[in-house]
N, CA, C and O atoms as CSV, one atom per row, in Angstrom:
chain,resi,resn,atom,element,x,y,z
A,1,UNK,N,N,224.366,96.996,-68.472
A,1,UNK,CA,C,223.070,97.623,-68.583
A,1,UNK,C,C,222.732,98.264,-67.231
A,1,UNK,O,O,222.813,97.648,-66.168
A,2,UNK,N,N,222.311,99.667,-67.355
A,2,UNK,CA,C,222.014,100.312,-66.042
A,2,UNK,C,C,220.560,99.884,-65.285
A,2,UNK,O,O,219.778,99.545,-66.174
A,3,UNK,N,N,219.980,99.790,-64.055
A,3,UNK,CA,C,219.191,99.728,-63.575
A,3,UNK,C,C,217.732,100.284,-64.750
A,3,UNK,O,O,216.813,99.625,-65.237
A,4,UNK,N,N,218.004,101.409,-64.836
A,4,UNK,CA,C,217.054,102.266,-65.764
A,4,UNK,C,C,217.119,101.046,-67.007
A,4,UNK,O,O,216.325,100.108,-67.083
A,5,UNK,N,N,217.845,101.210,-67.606
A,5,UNK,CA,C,217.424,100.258,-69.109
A,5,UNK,C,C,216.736,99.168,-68.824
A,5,UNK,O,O,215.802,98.708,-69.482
A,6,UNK,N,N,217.458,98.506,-67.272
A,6,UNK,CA,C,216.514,97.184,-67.343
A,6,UNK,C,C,215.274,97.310,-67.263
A,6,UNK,O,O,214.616,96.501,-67.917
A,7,UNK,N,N,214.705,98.105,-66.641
A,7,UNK,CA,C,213.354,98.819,-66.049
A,7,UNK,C,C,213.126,99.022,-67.102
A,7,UNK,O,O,212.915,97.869,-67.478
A,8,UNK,N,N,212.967,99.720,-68.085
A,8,UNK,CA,C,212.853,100.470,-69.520
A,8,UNK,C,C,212.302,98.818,-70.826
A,8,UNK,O,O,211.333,98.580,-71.546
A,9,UNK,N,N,213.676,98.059,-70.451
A,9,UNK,CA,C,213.412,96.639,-71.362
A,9,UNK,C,C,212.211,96.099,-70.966
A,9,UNK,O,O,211.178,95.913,-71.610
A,10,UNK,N,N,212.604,95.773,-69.325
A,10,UNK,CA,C,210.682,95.116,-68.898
A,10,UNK,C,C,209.316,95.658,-69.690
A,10,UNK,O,O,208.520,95.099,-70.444
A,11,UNK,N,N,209.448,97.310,-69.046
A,11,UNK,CA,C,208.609,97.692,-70.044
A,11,UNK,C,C,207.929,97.571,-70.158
A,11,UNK,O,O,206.784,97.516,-69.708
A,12,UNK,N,N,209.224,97.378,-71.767
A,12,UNK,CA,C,208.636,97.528,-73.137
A,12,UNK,C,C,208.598,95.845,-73.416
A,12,UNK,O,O,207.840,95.629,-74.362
A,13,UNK,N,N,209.189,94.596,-72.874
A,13,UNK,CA,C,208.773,93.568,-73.123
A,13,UNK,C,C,207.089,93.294,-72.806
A,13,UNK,O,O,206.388,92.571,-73.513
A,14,UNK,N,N,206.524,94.168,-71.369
A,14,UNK,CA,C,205.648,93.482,-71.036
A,14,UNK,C,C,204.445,94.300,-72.256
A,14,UNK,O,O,203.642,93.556,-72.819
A,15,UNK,N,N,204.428,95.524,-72.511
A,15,UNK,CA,C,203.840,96.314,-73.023
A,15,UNK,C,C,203.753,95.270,-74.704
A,15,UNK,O,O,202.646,94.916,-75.111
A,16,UNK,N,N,205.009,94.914,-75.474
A,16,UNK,CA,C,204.877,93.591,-76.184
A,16,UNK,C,C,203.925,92.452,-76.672
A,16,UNK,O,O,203.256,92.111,-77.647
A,17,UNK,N,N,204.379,91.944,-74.993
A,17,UNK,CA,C,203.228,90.894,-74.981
A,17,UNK,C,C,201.712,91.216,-74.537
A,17,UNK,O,O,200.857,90.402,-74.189
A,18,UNK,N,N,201.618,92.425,-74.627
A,18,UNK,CA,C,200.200,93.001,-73.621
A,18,UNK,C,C,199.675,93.015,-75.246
A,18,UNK,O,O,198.482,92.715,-75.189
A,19,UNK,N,N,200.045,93.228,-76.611
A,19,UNK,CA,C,200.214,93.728,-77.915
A,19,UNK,C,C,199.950,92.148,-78.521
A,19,UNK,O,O,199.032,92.074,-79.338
A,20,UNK,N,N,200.356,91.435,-78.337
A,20,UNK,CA,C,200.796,89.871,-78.715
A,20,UNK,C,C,199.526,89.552,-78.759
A,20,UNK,O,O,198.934,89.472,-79.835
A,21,UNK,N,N,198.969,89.340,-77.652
A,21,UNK,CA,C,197.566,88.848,-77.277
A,21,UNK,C,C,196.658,89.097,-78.035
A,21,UNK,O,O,195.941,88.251,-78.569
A,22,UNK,N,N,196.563,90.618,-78.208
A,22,UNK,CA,C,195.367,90.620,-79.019
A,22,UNK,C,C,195.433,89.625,-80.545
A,22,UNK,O,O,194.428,89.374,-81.210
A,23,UNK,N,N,196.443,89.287,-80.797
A,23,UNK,CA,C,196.343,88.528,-82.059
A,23,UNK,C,C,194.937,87.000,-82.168
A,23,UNK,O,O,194.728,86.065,-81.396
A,24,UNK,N,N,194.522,87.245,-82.976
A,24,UNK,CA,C,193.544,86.552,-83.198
A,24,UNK,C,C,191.909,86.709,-81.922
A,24,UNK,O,O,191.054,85.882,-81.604
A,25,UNK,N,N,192.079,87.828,-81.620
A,25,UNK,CA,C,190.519,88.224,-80.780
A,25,UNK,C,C,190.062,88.811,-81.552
A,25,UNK,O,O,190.629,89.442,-82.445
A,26,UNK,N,N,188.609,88.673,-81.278
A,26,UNK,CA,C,187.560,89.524,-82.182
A,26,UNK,C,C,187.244,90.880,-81.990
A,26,UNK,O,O,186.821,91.369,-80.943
A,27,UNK,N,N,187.475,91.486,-83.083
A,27,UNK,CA,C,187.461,93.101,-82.619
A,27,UNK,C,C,186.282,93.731,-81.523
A,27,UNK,O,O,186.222,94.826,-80.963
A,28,UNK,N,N,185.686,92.941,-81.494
A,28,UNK,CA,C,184.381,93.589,-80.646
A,28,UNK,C,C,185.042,93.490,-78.910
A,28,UNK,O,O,184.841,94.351,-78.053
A,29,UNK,N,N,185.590,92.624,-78.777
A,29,UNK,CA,C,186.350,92.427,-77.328
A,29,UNK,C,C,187.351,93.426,-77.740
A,29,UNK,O,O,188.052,93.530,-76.734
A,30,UNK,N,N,187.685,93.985,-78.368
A,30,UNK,CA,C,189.164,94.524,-78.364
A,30,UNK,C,C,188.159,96.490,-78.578
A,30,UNK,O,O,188.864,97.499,-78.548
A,31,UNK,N,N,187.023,96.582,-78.712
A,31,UNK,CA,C,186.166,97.946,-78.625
A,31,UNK,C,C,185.874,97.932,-77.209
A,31,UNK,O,O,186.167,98.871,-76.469
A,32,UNK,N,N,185.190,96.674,-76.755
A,32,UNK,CA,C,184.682,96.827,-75.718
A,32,UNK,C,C,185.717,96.690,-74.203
A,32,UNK,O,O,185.321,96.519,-73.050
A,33,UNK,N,N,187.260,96.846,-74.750
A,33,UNK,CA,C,188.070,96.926,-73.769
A,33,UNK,C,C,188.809,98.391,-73.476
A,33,UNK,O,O,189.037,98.959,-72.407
A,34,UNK,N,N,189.133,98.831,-75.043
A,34,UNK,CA,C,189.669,99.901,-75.198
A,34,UNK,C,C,188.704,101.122,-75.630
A,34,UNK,O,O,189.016,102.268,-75.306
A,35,UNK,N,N,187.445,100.845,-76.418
A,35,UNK,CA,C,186.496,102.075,-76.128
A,35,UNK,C,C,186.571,101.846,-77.990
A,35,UNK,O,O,186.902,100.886,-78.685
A,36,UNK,N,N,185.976,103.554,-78.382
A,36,UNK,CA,C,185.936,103.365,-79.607
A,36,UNK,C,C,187.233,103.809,-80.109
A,36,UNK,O,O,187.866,104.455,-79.275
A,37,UNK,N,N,187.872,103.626,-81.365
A,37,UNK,CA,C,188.911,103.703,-82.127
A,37,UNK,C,C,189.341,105.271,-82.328
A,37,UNK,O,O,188.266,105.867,-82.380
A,38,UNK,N,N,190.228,106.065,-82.443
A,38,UNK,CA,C,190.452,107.302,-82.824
A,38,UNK,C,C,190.067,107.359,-84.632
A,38,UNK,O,O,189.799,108.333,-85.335
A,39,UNK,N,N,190.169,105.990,-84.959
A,39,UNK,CA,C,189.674,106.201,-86.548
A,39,UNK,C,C,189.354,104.629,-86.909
A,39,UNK,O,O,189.315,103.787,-86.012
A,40,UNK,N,N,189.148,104.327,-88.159
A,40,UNK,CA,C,188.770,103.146,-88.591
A,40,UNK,C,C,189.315,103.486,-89.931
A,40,UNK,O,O,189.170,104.627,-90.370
A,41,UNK,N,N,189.830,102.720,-90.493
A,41,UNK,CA,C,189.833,102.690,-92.172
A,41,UNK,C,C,190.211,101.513,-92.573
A,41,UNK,O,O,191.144,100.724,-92.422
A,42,UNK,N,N,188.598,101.683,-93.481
A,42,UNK,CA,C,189.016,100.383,-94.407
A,42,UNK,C,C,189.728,100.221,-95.603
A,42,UNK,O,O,190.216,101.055,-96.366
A,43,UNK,N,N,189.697,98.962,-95.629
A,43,UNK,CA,C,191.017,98.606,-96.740
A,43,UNK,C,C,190.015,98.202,-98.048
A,43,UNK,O,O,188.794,98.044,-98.064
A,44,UNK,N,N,191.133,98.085,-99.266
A,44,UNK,CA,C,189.998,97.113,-100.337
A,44,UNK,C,C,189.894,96.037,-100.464
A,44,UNK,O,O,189.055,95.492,-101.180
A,45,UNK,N,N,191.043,95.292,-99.541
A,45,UNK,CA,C,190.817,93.923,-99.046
A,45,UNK,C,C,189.427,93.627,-98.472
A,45,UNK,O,O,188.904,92.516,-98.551
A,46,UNK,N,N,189.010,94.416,-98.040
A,46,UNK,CA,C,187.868,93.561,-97.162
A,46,UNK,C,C,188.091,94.162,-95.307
A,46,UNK,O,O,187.275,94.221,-94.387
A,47,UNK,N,N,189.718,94.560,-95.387
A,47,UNK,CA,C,189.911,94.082,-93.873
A,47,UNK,C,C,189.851,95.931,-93.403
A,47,UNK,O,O,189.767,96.649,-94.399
A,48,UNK,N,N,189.876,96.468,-92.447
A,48,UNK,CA,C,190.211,97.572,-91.829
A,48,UNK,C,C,191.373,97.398,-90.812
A,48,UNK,O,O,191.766,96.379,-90.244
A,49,UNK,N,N,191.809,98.678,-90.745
A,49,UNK,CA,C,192.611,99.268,-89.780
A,49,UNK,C,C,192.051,100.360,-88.097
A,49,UNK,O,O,191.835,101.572,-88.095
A,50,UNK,N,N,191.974,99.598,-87.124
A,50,UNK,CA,C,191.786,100.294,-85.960
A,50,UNK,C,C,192.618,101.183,-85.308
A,50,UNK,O,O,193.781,100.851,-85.080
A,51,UNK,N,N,192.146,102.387,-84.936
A,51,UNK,CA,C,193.744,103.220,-84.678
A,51,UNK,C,C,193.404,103.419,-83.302
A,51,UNK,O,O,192.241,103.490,-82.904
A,52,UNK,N,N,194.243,103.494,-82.703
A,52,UNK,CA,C,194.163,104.117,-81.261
A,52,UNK,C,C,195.697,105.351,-80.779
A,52,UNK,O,O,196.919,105.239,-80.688
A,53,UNK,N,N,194.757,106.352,-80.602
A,53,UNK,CA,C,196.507,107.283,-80.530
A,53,UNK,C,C,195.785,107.936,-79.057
A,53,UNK,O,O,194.684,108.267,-78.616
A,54,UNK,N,N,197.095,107.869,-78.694
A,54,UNK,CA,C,197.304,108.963,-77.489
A,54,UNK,C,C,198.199,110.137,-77.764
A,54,UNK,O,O,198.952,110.149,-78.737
A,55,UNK,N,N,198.093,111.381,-76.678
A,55,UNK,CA,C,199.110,112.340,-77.005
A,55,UNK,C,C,199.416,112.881,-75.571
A,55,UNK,O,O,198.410,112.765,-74.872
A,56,UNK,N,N,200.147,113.263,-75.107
A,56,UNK,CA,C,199.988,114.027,-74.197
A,56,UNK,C,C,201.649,114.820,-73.860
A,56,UNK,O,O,202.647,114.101,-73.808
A,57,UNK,N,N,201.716,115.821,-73.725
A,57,UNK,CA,C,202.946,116.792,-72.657
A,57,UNK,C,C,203.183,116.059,-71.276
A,57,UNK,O,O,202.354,116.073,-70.366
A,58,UNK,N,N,204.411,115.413,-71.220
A,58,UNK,CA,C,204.901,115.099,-69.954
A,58,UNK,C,C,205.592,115.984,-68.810
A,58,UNK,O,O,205.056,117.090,-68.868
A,59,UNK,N,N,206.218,115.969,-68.149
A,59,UNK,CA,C,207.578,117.188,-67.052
A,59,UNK,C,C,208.362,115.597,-67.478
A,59,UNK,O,O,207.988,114.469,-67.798
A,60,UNK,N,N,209.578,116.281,-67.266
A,60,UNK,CA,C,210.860,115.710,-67.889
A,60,UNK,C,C,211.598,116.326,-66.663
A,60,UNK,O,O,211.023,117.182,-65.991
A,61,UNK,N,N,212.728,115.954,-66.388
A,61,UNK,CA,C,213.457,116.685,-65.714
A,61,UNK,C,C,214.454,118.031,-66.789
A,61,UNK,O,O,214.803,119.108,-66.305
A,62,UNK,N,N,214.727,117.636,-68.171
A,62,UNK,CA,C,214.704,118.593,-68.790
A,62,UNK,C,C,213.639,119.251,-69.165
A,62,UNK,O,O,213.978,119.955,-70.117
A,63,UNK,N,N,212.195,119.443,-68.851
A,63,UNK,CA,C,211.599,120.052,-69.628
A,63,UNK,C,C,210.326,119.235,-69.785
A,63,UNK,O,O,210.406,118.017,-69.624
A,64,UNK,N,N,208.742,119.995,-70.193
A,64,UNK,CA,C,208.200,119.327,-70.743
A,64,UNK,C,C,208.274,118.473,-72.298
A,64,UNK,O,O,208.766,118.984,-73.304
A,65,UNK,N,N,207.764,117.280,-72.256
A,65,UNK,CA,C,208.204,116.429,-74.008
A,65,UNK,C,C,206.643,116.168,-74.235
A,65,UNK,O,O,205.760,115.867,-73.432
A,66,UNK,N,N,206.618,116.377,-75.541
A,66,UNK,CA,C,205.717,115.661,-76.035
A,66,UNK,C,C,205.337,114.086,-76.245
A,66,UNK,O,O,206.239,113.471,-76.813
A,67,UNK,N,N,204.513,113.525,-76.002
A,67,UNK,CA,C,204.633,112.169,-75.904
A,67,UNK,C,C,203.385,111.758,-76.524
A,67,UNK,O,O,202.349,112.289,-76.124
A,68,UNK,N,N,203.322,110.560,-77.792
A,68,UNK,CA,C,202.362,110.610,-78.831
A,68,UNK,C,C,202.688,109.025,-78.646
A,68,UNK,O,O,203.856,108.642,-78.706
A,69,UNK,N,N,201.390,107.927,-78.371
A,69,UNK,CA,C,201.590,106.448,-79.265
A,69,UNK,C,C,200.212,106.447,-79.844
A,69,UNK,O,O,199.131,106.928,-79.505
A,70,UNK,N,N,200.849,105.401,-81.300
A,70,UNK,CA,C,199.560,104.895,-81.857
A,70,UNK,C,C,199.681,103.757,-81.880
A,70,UNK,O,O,200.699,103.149,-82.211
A,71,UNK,N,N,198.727,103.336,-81.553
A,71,UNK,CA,C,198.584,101.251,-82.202
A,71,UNK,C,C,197.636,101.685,-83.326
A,71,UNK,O,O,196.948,102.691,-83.497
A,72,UNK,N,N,197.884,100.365,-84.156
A,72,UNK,CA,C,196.834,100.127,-85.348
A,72,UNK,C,C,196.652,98.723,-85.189
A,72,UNK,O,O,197.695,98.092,-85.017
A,73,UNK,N,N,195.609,98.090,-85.203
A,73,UNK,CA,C,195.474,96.770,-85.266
A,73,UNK,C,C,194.921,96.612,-86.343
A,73,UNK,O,O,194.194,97.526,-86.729
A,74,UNK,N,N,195.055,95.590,-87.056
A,74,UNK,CA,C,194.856,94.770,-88.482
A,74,UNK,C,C,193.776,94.196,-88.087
A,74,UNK,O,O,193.703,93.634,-86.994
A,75,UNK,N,N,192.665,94.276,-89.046
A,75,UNK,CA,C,191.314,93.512,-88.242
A,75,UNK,C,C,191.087,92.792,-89.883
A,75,UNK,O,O,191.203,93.422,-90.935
A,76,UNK,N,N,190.662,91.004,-89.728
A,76,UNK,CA,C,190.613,90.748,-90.908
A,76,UNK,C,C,188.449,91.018,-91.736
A,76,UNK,O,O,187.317,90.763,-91.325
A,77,UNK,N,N,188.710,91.284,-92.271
A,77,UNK,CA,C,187.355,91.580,-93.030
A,77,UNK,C,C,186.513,90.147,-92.756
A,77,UNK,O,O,185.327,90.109,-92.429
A,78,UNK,N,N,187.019,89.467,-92.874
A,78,UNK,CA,C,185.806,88.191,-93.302
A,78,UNK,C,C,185.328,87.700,-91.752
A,78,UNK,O,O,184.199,87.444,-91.335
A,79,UNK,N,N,186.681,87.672,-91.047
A,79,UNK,CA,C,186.454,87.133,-89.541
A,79,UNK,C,C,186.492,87.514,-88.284
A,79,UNK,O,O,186.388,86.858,-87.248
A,80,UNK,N,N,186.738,89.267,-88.581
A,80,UNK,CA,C,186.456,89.959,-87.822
A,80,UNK,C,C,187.464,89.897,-86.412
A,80,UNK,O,O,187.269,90.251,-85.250
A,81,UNK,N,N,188.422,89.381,-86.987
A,81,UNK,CA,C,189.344,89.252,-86.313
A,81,UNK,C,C,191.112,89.693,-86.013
A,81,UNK,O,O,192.051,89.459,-86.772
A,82,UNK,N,N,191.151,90.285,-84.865
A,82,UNK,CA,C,192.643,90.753,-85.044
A,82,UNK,C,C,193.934,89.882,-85.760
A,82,UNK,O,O,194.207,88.800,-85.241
A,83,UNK,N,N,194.745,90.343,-86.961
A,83,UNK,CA,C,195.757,89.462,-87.158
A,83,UNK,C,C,196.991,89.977,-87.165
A,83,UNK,O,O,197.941,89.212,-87.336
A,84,UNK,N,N,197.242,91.621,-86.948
A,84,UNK,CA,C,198.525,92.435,-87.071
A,84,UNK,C,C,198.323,93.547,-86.038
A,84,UNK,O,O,197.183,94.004,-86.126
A,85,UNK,N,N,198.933,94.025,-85.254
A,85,UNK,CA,C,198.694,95.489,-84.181
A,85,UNK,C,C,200.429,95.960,-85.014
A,85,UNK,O,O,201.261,95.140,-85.402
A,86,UNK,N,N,200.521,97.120,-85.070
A,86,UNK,CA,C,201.413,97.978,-85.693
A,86,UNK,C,C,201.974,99.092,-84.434
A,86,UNK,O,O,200.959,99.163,-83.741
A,87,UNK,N,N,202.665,99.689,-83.988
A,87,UNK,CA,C,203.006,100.237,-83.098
A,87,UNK,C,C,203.926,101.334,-83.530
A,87,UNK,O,O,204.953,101.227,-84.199
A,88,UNK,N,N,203.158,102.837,-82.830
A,88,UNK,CA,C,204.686,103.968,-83.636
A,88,UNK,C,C,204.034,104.874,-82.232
A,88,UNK,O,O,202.916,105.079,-81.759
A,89,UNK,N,N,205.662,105.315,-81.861
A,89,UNK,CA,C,206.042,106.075,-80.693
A,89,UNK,C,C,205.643,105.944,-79.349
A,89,UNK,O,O,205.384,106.840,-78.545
A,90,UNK,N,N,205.620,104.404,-79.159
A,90,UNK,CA,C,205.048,104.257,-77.596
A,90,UNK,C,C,206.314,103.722,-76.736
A,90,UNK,O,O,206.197,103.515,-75.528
């Protein structure tokens, strides 16, 4: 494994467990850390979905890239509480 990957694994381990945590906090700590949601949707369970996306154009040494993450956290309806965060392109 090259220097870079290990750097790369940390990361994305620590970024992980930064993700982990929120499991079982109450969404109101999890607004009042990260701000308001890029969306909300509720479910017919009862429970909603919190989205948070970023986007942005990086410099690359090839080039500028596009660079997009979303989290979704699973918030349960009754207890108002985180029980799933979902993760695409971070």
């Amino acid at each position: 494994m090259t220097e870079q990957q290990r750097i790369d694994a940390a990361r994305q381990a620590e970024f992980d467990q930064s993700l982990a945590a929120w499991r079982g906090a109450p969404v109101q700590e999890l607004r009042a850390k990260l701000g308001t949601p890029s969306a909300v949707h509720p479910q017919r369970d009862g429970s909603s979905v919190y989205v948070y996306a970023k986007s942005a154009r990086l410099s690359s040494a090839k080039g500028p890239v596009d660079f997009r993450c979303v989290v979704r956290y699973l918030v349960d309806g009754r207890t108002q509480r985180i029980n799933g965060v979902e993760v695409e392109g971070c």
